[in-house]
N, C-alpha and C positions, 0 to 999 in steps of 0.2 A: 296865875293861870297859864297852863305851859299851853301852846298853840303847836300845831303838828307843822312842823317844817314843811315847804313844796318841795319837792325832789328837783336838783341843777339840772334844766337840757340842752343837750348838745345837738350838733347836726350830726347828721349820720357818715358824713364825711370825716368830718375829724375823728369818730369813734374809731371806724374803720380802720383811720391812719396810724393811731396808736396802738388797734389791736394788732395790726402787723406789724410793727417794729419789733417785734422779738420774737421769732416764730421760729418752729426746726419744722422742716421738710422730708415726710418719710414718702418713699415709694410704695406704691399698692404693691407692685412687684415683691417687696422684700415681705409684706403679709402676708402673703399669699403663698411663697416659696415651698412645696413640698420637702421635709426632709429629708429627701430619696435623692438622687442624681439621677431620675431618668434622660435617656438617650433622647436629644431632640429631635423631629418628625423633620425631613428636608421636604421644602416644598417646589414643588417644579411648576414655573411659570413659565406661560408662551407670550413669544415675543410683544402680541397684544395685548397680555394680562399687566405686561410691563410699563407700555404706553397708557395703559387707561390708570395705573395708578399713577405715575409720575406726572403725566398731563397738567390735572389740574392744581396740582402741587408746583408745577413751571411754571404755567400760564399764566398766574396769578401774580405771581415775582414778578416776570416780565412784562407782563402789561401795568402793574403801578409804578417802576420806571418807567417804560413807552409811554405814560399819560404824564408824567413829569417832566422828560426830557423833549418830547414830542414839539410843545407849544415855542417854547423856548428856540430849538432850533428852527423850526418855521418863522418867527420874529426873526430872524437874524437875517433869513433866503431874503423874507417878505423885504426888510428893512432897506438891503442890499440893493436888491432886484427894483426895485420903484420908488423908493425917497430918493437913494446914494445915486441911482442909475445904471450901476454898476453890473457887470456877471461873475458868475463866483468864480473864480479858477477853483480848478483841481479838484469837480464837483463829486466824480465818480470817488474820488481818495476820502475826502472829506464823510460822502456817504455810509462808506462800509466804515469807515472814524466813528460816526454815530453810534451805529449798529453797535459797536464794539464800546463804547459807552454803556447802552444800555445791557449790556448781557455780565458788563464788570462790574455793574452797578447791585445789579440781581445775584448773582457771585456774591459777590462781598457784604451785602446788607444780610444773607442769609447764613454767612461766617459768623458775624460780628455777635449775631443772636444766638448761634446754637455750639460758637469756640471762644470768643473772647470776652463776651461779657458774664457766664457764667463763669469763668477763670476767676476775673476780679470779686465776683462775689463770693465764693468760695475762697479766697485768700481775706478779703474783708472782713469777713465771719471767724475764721479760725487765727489770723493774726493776734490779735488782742488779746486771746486765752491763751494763746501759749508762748507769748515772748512778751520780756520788758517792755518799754516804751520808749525807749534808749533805741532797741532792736528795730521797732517799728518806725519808729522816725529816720533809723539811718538807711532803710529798703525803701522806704516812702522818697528820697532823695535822691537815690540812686534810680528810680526807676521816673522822678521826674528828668534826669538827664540823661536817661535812655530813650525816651521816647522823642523826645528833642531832636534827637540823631537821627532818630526812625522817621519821623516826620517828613516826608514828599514834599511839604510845601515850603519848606525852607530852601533848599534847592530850588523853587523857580524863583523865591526872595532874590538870591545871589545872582540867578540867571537875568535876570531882568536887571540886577544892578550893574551887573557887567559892563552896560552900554554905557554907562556915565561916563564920562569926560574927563580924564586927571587934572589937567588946568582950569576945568571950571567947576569941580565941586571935589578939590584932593583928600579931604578926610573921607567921605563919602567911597571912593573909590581903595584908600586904603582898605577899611572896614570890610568890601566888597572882594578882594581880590587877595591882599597881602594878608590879611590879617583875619580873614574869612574864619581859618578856623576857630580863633579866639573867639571870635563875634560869635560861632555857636555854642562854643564853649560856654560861654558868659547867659546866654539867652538860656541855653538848657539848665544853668545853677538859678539861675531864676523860677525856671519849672520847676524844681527841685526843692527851692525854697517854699513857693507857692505847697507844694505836697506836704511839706513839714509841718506849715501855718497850717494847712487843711485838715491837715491830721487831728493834730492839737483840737482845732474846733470840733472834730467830730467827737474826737471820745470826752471832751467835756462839755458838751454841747453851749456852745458861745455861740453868740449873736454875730452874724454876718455884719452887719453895718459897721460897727469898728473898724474891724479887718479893713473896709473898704476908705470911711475917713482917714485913717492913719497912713494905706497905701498912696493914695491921690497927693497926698501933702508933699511928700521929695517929690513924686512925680512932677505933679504942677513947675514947683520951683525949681527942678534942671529943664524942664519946658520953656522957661521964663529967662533962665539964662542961657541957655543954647538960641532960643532964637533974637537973642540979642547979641549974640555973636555971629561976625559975617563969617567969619572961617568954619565954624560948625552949624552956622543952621540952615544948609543944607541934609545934615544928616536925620535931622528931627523929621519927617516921614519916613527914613529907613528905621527908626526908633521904636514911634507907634505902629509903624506896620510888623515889626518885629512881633510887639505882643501882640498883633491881628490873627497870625500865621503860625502859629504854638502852639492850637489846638485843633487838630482835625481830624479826618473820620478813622485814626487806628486812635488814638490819645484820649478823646472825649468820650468814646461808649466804656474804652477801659478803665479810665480812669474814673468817671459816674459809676459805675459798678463797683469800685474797689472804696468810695468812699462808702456809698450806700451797704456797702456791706458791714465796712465800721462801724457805722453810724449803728446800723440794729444790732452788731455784737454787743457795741458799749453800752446802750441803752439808754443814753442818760442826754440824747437830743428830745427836743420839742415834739417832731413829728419826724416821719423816716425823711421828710425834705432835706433835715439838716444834714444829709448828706452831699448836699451839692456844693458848691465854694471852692473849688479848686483851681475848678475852668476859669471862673474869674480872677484871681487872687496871681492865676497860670500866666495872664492877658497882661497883669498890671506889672509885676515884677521884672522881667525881658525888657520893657522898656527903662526902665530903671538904670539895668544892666548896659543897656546898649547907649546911651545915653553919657553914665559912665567913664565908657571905655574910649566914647570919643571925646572926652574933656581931658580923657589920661594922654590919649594919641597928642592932643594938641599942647599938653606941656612938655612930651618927651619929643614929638615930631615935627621936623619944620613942613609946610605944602612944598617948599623948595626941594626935600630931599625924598617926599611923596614922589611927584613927577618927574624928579630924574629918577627912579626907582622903575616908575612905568616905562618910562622910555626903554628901557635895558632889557624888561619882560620879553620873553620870546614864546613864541607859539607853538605850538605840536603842528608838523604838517599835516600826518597820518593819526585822527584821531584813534583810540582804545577799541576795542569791538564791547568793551560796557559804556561807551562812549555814545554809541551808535544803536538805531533802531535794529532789531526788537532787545537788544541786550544790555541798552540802560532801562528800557521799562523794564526787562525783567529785573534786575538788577535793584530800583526802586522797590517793585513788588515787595520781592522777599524780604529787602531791610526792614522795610513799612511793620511786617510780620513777626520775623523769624526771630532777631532779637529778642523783642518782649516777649515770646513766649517763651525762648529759653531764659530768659531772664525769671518767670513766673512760674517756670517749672523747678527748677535749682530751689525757690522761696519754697515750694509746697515739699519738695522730697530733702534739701536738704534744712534747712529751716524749721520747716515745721512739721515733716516727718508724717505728713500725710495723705493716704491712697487719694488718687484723683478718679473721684465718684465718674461714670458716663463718659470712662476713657474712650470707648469707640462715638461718643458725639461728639464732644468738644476734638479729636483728633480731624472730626467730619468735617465741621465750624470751621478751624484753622484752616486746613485746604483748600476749603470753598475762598476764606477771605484773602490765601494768598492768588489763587488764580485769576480771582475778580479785582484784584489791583490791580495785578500785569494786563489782561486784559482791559481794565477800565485805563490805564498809564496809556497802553498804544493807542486805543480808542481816540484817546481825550489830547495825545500828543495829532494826530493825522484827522481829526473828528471836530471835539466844538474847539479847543484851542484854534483851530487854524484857522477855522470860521468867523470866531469872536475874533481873530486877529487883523481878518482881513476889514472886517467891519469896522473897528475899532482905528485902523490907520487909514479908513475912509471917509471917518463922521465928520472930520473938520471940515472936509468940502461941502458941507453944508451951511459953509460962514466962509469961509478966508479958499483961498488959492492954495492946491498942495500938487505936491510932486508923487503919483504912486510910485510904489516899488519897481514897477518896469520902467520908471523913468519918464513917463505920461504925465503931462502938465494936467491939473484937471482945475477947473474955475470956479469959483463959489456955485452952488445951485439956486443959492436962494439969496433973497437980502437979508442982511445982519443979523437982522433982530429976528427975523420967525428963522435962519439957519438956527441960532444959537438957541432957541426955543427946543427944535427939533434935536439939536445935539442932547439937552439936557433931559427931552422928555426919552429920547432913547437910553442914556445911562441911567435911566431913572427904572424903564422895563425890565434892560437888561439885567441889572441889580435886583432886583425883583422877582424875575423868572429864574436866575441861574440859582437865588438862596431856596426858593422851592424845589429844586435837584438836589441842595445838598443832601447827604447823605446821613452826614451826621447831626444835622436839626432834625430828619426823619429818626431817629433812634433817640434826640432828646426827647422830640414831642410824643413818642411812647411811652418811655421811661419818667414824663409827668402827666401825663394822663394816667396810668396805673396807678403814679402813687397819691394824686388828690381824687381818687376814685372819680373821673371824670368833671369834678369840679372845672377845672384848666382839659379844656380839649385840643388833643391833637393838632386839630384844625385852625383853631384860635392863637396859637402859639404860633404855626408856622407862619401864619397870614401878618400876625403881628408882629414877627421877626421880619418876615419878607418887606414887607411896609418899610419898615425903622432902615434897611440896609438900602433898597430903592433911594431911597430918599438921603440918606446919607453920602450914596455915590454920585448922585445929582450935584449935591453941595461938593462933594470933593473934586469932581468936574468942573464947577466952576473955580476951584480952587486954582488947578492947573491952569485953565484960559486967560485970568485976571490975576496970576500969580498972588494971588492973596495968600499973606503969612498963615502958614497953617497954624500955629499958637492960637491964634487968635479967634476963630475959627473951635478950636479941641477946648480951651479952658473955657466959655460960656458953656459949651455943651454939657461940659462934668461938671458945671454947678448947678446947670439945671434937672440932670442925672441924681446930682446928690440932694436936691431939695427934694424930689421925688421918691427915692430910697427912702429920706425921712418921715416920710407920711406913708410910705408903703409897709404892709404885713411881711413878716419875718417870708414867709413863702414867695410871694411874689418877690418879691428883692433877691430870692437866691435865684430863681427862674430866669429873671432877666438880667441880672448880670451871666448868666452861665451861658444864657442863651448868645450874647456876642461873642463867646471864644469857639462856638458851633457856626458861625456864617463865614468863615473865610478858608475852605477847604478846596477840594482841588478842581471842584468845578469852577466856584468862584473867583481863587486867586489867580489862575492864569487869563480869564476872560477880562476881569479889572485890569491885571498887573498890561495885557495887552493893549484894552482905550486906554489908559493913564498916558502910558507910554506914543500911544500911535499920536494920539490931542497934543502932548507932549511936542514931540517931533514937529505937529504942525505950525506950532504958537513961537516956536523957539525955548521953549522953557527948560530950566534946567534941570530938572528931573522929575520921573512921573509918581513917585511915593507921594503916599498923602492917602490918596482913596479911599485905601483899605483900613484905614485905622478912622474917618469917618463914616464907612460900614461897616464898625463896630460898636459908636454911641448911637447911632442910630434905632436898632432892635430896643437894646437896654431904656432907654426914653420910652419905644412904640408900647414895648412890654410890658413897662411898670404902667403908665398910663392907661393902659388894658386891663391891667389889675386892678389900678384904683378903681375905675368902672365900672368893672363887673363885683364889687367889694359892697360898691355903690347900689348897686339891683339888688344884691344879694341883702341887705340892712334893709333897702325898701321895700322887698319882699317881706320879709319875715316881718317886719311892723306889722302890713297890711295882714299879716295871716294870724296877728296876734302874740307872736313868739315875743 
């Protein structure tokens, strides 16, 4: 007796997911087109017809920065002005620094939308059809070690290492000064590599978790020998912070875009998620690299021939005028920019030989994202940099005896234990507020909310990013104070990252790994890279890396555990409704 089969149900989410992975995008425009060329009608608008459209089209950019940047720098005045005790110098500069934040912010979030990230989709899409796989892995390579270059935040990386010490931590200071270029050399073939492995997974749609077991394994174990050696492990923070600072807000919306556009060309991932893994894959490799290159420096280089080497270094009196404000931020801007796109334009016309659809938006896009760099550069150099800095080289007087910058003995405020409280519950906000500015978790947590059709919200993402890196800069704070081995410290974390990963769904696992190569951008890094550094100074310690690559297991933990839970409602739901 044949019985009628029930029909399989799905949720309406995953249908969704799958019905958009392979979709083609027509314009009403192009339906609509008369076959005629009529003459188009000019329209004359007065100066107020101008304001009332534009208005609410600004106001709106500007005030969802102004609500994100707002609180954050109020915490800082707050913190300064009545914990520390302190007055802010230089308040009027700092001010109009804000200002100038927010308006590079709004700039470039409304670039990134309407020039760079439809760039990458449109190359993601027509890549795959019309070149080998030979073609696309070696553009996939090249444009992970162009973006490397282009990267801002590599630049305060070196800037902040600058300060090291040749006698007390000589390979560290090679890496940073003599050897600087290699070290991005090496960090960008890393990027490069991570885009190849990305690749691969996209058009044959593989399981992220491998990728991530087999990466961690070298990791771990040059982890394990560098901090077993005295003469390189100091560099093991400049290592993991390397792959902290590889992906930010020009690198992460272009490169999510150019996977995700793979990923639906090929068609042959799970759901359109499998396009993300790069960001992570981007994170893990650089360390690797940098790692490396200080086990190479240490059998070819003596520390004795390091710091005679220093010693002999001579300075520029008369810095560059791209040296100097406003002409290194401009200078930053553009590379941030200007590369990748001529790098992505040469792919579409000479490569693959085709018109670039909404040449006048995406020409729109890019202008906006380059003036909202330069602007957010000067902002963020004269604005919260300087802010978080002064903060930052203030918080140990909350515990121990420091020297300010003018020379000002200042004296513990508090007793030990509630100073050291306060120090870590501030690295703990600060961390917190400044990943809710980034720029580029705002563009991830769009770009996964669209694609689990709100399954994963905006909100929840960020919150649970913000969470994981709080709390991660906290730990890496105390890192500095109590000089606790950072190994020791990063390998519990990524085994407890990696049990997690194993009981996590294929989505959630790409989400929160991708999501820590989105929290160390150029809000974040100079405000860490500044407390690191200032707690540093106070404690005596020998350098302030470390932080930043603890605010990056951070998210990945908050995120998958976020996932499991809501996986968790999600199963308890559908029982109770019968599914």
């Amino acid at each position: 007796m044949n019985q009628e089969e029930k029909p399989a149900r799905i949720r309406f989410g995953d249908y969704a997911r799958q019905a958009q992975a392979n979709y083609t995008q027509i314009s009403y425009n192009d339906l609509t087109r008369p076959s005629g060329k009529p003459k188009p009608r000019t329209i004359a608008l007065r100066p107020i017809d101008v304001y009332r459209l534009v208005q609410p089209y600004v106001s709106v950019r500007f005030l969802e920065q102004l609500y994100a940047l707002l609180p954050l720098a109020l915490y800082l005045v707050f913190f300064q002005l009545f914990l520390l005790r302190q007055p802010v110098m230089e308040a009027t500069t700092i001010s109009i620094g804000l200002v100038a934040v927010i308006l590079g912010l709004m700039f470039f979030m409304e670039g990134i939308k309407q020039g760079l990230m439809p760039f990458g989709e449109i190359i993601g899409n027509t890549l795959p059809k019309k070149v080998g796989l030979s073609t696309v892995l070696f553009i996939a390579f090249l444009l992970g070690i162009g973006v490397t270059f282009a990267e801002p935040a590599i630049g305060a990386l070196k800037a902040a290492g600058s300060l090291v010490e040749p006698a007390k931590a000589p390979y560290l200071f090679a890496m940073l000064n003599q050897y600087s270029g290699a070290l991005v050399l090496i960090v960008g073939a890393g990027v490069g590599l991570a885009a190849v492995l990305g690749t691969l997974r996209f058009i044959y749609g593989w399981s992220l978790k491998p990728y991530i077991y087999l990466a961690l394994v070298p990791t771990i174990l040059l982890t394990v020998y560098v901090m077993n050696n005295d003469a390189l492990s100091p560099i093991l923070g400049l290592a993991w912070d390397s792959g902290a600072v590889t992906t930010g807000p020009v690198t992460v919306p272009l490169v999510l875009a150019l996977g995700i556009g793979i990923a639906s060309a090929a068609g042959k991932g799970d759901t359109s998620l499998s396009g993300f893994g790069i960001v992570t894959l981007a994170s893990i490799f650089p360390i690797i690299g940098v790692m490396g290159l200080g086990v190479f420096l240490s059998l070819t280089v003596t520390p004795e021939a390091i710091i005679a080497a220093a010693q002999t270094m001579t300075v520029t009196a008369q810095p560059a005028w791209y040296e100097t404000t406003p002409g290194e931020e401009i200078v930053l801007g553009i590379r941030a920019i200007i590369p990748l796109v001529l790098f992505l334009l040469v792919i579409m016309k000479v490569v693959l030989k085709v018109k670039i659809p909404h040449a006048g938006t995406i020409t729109y896009g890019i202008v906006l994202a380059v003036i909202g760099m330069i602007i957010f550069n000067i902002g963020l150099t004269y604005g919260l940099a300087k802010l978080g800095g002064q903060s930052g080289g203030l918080i140990p007087a909350a515990f121990s005896t420091i020297t300010s910058g003018d020379g000002t003995v200042i004296e513990a405020l508090y007793p030990y234990a509630l100073g050291l409280s306060v120090a870590i519950l501030f690295a703990w906000v600060l961390g917190f507020g400044a990943t809710l500015a980034e720029p580029a978790l705002n563009a991830l947590g769009m770009t996964v909310e669209n694609l689990t059709q709100g399954v994963f919200r905006k909100k929840a993402l960020i919150y649970a990013v913000s969470f994981g890196v709080g709390t991660g800069i906290a730990v890496g704070v105390l890192k500095i104070i109590f000089d606790l081995p950072l190994g020791w410290l990063l390998i519990p974390s990524y085994l407890v990252a990696v049990v997690l990963t194993y009981l996590s769904s294929e989505e959630f696992v790409n989400i929160a790994w991708d999501s820590a190569g989105v929290t160390t951008g150029p809000i974040t890094v100079p405000l860490v890279l500044a407390m690191g550094l200032g707690i540093g100074d106070a404690v005596d310690a020998l350098e302030g890396f470390g932080i930043l690559s603890m605010a990056s297991i951070g998210p990945i933990i908050a995120v998958l555990a976020t996932g499991l839970w809501a996986d968790y409602k999600q199963r308890k739901r559908d029982v109770h409704e019968g599914l």
